[in-house]
C-alpha positions as a printed Julia matrix, in Angstrom:
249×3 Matrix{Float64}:
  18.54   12.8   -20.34
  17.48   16.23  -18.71
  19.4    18.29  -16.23
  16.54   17.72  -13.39
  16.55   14.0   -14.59
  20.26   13.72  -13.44
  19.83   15.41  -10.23
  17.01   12.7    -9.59
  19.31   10.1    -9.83
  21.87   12.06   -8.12
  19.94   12.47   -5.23
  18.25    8.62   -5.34
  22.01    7.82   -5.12
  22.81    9.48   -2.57
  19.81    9.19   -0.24
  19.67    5.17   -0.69
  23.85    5.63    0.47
  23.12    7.56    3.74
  21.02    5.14    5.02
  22.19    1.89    6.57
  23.58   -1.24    4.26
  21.52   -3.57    6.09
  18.14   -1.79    5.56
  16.26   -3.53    2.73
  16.12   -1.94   -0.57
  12.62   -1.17   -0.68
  12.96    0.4     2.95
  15.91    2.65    1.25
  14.5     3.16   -1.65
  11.24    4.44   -0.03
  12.5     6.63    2.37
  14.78    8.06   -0.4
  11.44    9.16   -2.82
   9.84   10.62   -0.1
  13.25   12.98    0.34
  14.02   13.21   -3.05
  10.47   13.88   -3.91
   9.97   16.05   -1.33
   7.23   14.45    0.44
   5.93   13.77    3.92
   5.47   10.05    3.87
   5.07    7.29    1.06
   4.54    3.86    0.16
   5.99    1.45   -2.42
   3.33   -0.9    -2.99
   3.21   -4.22   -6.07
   0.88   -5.79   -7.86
   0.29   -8.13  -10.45
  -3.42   -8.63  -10.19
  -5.65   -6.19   -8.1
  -6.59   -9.23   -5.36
  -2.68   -9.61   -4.49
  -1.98   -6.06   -3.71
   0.94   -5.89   -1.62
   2.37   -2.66    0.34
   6.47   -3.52    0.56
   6.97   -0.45    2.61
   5.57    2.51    4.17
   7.59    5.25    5.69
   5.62    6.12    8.56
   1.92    5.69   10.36
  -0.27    7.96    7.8
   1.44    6.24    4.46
   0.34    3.19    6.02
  -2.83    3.93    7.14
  -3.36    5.05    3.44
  -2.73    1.86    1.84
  -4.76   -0.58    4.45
  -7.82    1.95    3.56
  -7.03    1.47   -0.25
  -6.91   -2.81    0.73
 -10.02   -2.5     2.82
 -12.42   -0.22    0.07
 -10.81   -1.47   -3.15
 -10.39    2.02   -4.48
  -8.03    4.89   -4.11
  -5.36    6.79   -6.22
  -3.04    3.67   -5.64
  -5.93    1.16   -6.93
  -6.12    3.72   -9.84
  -2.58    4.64  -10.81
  -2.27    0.78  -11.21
  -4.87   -0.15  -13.07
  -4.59    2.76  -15.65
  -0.55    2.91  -15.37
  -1.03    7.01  -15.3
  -0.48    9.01  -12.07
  -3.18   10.0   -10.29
  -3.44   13.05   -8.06
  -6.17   13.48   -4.76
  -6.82   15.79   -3.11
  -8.28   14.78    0.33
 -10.49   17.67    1.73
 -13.93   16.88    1.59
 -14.01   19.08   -1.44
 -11.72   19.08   -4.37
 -11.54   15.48   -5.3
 -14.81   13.24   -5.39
 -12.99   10.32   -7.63
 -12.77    8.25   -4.63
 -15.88    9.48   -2.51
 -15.17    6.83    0.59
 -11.41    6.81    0.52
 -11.31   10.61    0.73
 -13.7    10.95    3.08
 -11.96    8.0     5.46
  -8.47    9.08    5.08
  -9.87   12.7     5.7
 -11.12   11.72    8.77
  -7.65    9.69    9.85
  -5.41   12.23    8.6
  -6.44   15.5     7.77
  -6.46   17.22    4.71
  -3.7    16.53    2.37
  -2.7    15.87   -1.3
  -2.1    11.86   -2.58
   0.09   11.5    -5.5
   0.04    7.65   -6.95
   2.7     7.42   -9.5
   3.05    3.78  -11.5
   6.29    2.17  -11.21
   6.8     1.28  -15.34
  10.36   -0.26  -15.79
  10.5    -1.46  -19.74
   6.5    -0.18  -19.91
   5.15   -2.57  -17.64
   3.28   -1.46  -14.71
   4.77   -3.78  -11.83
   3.03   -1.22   -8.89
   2.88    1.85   -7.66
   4.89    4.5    -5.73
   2.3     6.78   -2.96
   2.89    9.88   -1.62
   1.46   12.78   -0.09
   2.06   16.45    1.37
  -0.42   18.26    3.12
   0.35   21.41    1.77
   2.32   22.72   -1.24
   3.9    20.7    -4.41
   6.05   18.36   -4.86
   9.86   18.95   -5.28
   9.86   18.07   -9.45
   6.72   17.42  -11.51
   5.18   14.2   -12.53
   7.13   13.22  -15.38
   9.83   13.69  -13.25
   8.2    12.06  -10.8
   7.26    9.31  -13.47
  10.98    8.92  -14.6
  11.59    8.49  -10.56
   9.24    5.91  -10.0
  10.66    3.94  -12.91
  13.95    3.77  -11.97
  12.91    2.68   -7.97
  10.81    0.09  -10.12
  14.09   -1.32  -11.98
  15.86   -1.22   -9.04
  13.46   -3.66   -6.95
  13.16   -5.54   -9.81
  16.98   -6.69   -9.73
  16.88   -6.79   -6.1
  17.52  -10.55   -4.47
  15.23   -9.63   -1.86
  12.45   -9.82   -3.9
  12.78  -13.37   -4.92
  13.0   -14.93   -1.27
  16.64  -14.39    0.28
  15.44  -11.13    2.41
  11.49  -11.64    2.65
   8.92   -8.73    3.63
   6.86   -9.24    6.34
   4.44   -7.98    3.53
   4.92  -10.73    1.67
   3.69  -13.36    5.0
   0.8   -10.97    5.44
  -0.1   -10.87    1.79
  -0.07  -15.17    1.88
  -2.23  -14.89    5.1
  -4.7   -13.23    2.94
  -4.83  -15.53   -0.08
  -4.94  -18.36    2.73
  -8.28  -16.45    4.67
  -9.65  -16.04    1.49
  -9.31  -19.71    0.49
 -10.75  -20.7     3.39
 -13.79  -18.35    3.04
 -14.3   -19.52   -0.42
 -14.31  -22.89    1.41
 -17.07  -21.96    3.92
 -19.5   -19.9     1.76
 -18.83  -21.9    -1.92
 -18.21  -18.44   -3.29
 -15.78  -17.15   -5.82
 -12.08  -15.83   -4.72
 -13.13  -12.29   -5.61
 -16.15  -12.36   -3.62
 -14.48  -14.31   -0.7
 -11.99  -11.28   -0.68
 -14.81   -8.6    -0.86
 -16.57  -10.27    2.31
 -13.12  -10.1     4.21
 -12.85   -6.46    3.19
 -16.23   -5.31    3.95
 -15.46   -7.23    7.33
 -12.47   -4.7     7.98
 -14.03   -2.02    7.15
 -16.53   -3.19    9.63
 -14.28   -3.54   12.11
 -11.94   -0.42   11.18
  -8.8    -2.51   11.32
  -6.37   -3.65    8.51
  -7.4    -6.71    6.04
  -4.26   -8.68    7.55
  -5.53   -8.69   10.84
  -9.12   -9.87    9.92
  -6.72  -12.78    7.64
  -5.44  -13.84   10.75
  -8.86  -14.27   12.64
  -9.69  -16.39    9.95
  -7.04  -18.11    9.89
  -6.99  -19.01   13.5
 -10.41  -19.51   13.43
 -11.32  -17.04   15.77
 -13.61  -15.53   12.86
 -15.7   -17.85   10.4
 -17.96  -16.68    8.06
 -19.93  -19.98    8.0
 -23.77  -20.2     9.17
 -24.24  -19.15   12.49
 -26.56  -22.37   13.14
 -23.35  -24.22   12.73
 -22.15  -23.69   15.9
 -18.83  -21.81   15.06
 -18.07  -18.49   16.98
 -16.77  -15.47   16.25
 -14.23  -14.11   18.63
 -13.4   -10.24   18.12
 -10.14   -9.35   16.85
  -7.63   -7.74   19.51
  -5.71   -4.69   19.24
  -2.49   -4.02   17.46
   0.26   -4.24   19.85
   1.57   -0.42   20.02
   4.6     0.17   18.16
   7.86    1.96   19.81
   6.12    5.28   18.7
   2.8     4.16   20.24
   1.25    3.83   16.68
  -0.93    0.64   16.34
């Protein structure tokens, strides 16, 4: 193993052990890439298909805002990095970067310019998800097969941790099930595939500029039904986000 390969670990190690016990360990583990990495923000996000995408964690408002615009469009360096298990770099200034023509211009417009990084998480050569990050100016602290050797390990980790499995749930994991259950219920109302059922609730977010689990939630309280107007059923809009302690929605 390389010198800068030990200091990763070193530093993992240490970040994940400053920061409180009770935490969960994809919480820790985030926050601890983003240092070690030297990033502004990040996201660890799983996956086993590309309809049950599910962000565990995001470190602050911009990671997140990153991965509900990768749920809502279907494309994006995450979407990428996972479905080709290489890392993907993006550039997001209206310029550089035209891989991802709507997610650059959308998260250009909601944060700024900045760089993505999307690294796979690979633990025994499997791609399980995928690590985000970003800076909006300079490089990253080590390079990308550093960065690759990083996300692997984080990747083990979370695959060994209980939490995972049901003893310490997400409240990813209840927004994720919302989803499949909207989208069963769309697929109910229009006699449409699952795929196509999840498109129609995307397109509707994207409509709406809000995040796919809030338009799952219409659905499922049936404030928002995607059956024939002549029916009779309504469509109530979706309310706000309540503001966070930060006053991010």
């Amino acid at each position: 193993m390389g010198d800068d390969r030990v200091t990763v670990l070193a530093q993992l190690a240490r970040v994940i052990a400053a920061n409180p016990a009770d935490e969960p360990l994809a919480v820790r583990l985030c926050r601890a890439c983003v240092e070690v990495l030297g990033a502004e923000g990040g996201a660890v996000t799983l996956a086993s298909t590309s309809t049950e995408r599910l962000t565990l964690t995001s470190s602050n408002g911009v990671s997140k805002q990153i991965e509900e615009l990768q749920d809502v469009l279907g494309e994006g360096p995450g979407q990428d990095a996972y479905r080709s298990g290489h890392a993907v770099v993006t550039d997001v200034d209206g310029l550089s970067d035209r891989s991802f023509p709507m997610f650059s211009d959308l998260a250009g417009q909601l944060a700024g310019p900045l760089t993505v990084w999307a690294i796979p998480m690979q633990p025994g050569g499997t791609t399980i998800g995928v690590i985000t990050v970003y800076r909006r100016k300079g490089n990253l602290s080590y390079s990308l097969e550093d960065g690759q050797f990083l996300a692997d390990a984080i990747g083990a980790a979370l695959l060994d941790d209980p939490g995972m499995y049901g003893l310490a749930p997400f409240a990813g994991w209840s927004d994720r099930a919302m989803v499949h259950q909207a989208t069963g219920m769309v697929v109910a109302q229009l006699s449409i595939g699952p795929e196509d059922a999840l498109a129609i609730l995307r397109a509707h977010a994207f409509a709406e500029a809000v995040g796919l689990a809030r338009i799952a939630a219409a659905v499922i309280d049936r404030r928002l039904s995607f059956t024939d107007a002549d029916s009779g059923v309504g469509h109530a809009p979706t309310p706000p986000d309540e503001p966070t302690k930060d006053g991010e929605t």
